[in-house]
N, C-alpha and C positions, 0 to 999 in steps of 0.2 A: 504493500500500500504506500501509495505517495505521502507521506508524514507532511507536506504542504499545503495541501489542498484535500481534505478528507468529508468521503461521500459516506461516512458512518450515520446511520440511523438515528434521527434524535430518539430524547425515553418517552417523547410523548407521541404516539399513533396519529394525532391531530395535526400535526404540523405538516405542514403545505410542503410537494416532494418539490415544488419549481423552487426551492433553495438551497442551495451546498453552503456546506462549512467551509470559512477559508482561513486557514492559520494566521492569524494577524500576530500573536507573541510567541517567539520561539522560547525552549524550557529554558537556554540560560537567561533569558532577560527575567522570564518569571521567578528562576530564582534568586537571581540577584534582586530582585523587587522583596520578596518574598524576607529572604534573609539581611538584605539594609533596615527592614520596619522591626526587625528581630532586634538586630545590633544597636539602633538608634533608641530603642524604648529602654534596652537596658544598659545604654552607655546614662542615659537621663536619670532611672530610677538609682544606680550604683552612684551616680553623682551627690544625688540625695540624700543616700547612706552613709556615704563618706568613710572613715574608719580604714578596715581592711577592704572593705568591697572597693575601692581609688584600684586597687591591684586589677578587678576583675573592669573598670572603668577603660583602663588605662589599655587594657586587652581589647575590649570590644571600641574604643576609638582607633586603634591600630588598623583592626577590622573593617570598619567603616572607610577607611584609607584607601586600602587595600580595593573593596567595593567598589568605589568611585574611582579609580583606576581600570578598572574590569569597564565599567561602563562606557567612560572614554575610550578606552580600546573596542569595545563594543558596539559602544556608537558610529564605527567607520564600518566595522567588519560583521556586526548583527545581522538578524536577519531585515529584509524590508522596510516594516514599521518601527523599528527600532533604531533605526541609524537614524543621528540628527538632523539627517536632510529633510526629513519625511514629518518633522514636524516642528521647524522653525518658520514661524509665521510672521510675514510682516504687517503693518499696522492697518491696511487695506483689507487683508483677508480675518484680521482679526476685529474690523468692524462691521465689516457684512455677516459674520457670525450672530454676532452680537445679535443685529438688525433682523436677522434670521431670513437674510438674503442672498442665500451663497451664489457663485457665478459659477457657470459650467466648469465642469475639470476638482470643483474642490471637492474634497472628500474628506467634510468635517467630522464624518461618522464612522473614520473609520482611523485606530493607532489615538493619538494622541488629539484630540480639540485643540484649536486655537487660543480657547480660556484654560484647558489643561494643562497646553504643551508651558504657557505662563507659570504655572505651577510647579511642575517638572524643572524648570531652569530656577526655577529661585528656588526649590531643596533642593537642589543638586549644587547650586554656588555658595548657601548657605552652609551645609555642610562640609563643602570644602574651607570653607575658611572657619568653621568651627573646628576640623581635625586639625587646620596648618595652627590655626594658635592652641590648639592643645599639647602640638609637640613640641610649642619652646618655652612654654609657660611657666611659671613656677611662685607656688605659693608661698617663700621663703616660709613652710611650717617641715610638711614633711614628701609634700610630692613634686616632682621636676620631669619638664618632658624630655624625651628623649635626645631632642635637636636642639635642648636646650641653648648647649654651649656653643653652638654655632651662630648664637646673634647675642646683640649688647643686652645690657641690663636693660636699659630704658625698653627696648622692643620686646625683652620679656615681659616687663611689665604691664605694659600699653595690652601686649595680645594674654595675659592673665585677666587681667582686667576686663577684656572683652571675654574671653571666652565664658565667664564665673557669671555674670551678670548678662548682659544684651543677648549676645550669643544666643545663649542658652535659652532664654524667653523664646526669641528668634525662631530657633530650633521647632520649639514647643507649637507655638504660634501656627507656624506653614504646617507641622505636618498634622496639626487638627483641625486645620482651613482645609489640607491635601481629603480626610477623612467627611469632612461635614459636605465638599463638595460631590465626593463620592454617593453619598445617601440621598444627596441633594440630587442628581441624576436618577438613580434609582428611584426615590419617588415622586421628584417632578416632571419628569421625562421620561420615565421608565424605559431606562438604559441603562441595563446592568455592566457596568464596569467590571465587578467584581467575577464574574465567572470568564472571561474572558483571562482574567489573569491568574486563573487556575486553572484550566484546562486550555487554554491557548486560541481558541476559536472563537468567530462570529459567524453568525449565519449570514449569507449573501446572496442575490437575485443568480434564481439557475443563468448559466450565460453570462455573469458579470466580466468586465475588463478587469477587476479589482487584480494588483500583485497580491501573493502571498508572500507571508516570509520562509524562507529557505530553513529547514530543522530538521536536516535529515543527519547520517553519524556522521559526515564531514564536520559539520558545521559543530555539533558538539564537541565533537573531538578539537576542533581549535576552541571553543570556550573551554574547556578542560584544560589546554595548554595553557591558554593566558590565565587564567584562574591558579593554575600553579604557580606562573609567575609572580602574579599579585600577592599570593601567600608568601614566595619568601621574601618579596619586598619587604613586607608585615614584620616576619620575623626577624630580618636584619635591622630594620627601625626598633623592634622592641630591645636588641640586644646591644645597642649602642649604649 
């Protein structure tokens, strides 16, 4: 079976056969998706804790690192919907959405929305600059990042300061904006987001042009390399 494009049976007898399934997320973006809202929930509540849990903090921010490394590499070499081309939107196509007046050719319905892909770029830069200043930060008490010593005092400071405070809100902020708008789809629009980014599919007009994304064991097989890459990055930052 083509793992792209899959003509498997919906569970419901009812649904209309003029539609196929078309792979819109291939497994590793799902689980890079999957395992960043793992990492990032518990890089937040072990922040909380403080104490000995900074040990397991300081582990799953490395992770997150790591994560968002995968995705950038991802995002060129992904499948389809997932490469950043397929959903960087400029201000034209992001207010005929809006207006709910798409122009031929857009396909706001399919990979990332225009209001989404907005979402997607601001946690994905937030995060990044939440893990850069967690690794040179240091609380002059008992924890210090890794990359510490590679910048002055003053810039430890400035990026502690950020990361303890703003940052962190920040964090908090987008990804229960990322959550509310999720629900917000599902039941004002009912468009389920979420099954799509569990089993990888949308249903699409029999006949469509739609691409799919590409997820068959090539393609895994290079997310698996680069994902092993991204892990010893991890490890070597944490062992500095």
């Amino acid at each position: 079976m083509n793992p792209t494009v899959s003509s498997a049976a919906s569970p419901s007898s009812t649904v209309s056969p003029s539609r196929t399934r078309l792979r819109v997320w291939d497994l590793p973006t799902r689980l890079f998706h999957w395992a960043l809202a793992v990492c990032v929930i518990g890089a937040i509540v072990t922040a909380k804790v403080g104490g000995n849990a900074m040990v397991w903090h300081f582990r799953l921010g490395v992770t997150v690192m790591a994560l968002l490394v995968f995705r950038l590499l991802w995002g060129v070499l992904g499948g389809h919907w997932s490469r950043f081309g397929t959903f960087f939107y400029g201000p034209g196509a992001l207010w005929r959405y809006l207006r709910g007046r798409p122009a031929p050719g857009d396909r706001f319905d399919w990979g990332h929305s225009p209001l989404g892909s907005l979402s997607v770029w601001g946690l994905l830069a937030v995060l990044a600059v939440q893990v850069a200043t967690g690794l040179v930060a240091d609380d002059e008490i008992a924890n210090i990042g890794p990359l510490n010593r590679f910048v002055a005092t003053a810039t430890a400071s400035a990026a502690t300061g950020w990361h303890k405070a703003a940052g962190q809100w920040l964090v908090i902020a987008l990804a229960v904006l990322h959550v509310v708008a999720v629900f917000a789809y599902l039941l004002v629009k009912r468009r389920n987001l979420i099954g799509p980014m569990l089993h990888g599919d949308q249903w699409a007009p029999a006949g469509h042009a739609l691409p799919a994304s590409q997820d068959g064991i090539a393609q895994r097989l290079l997310a698996l390399a680069l994902a092993f890459g991204c892990a010893a990055l991890a490890v070597w930052v944490l062992q500095l």
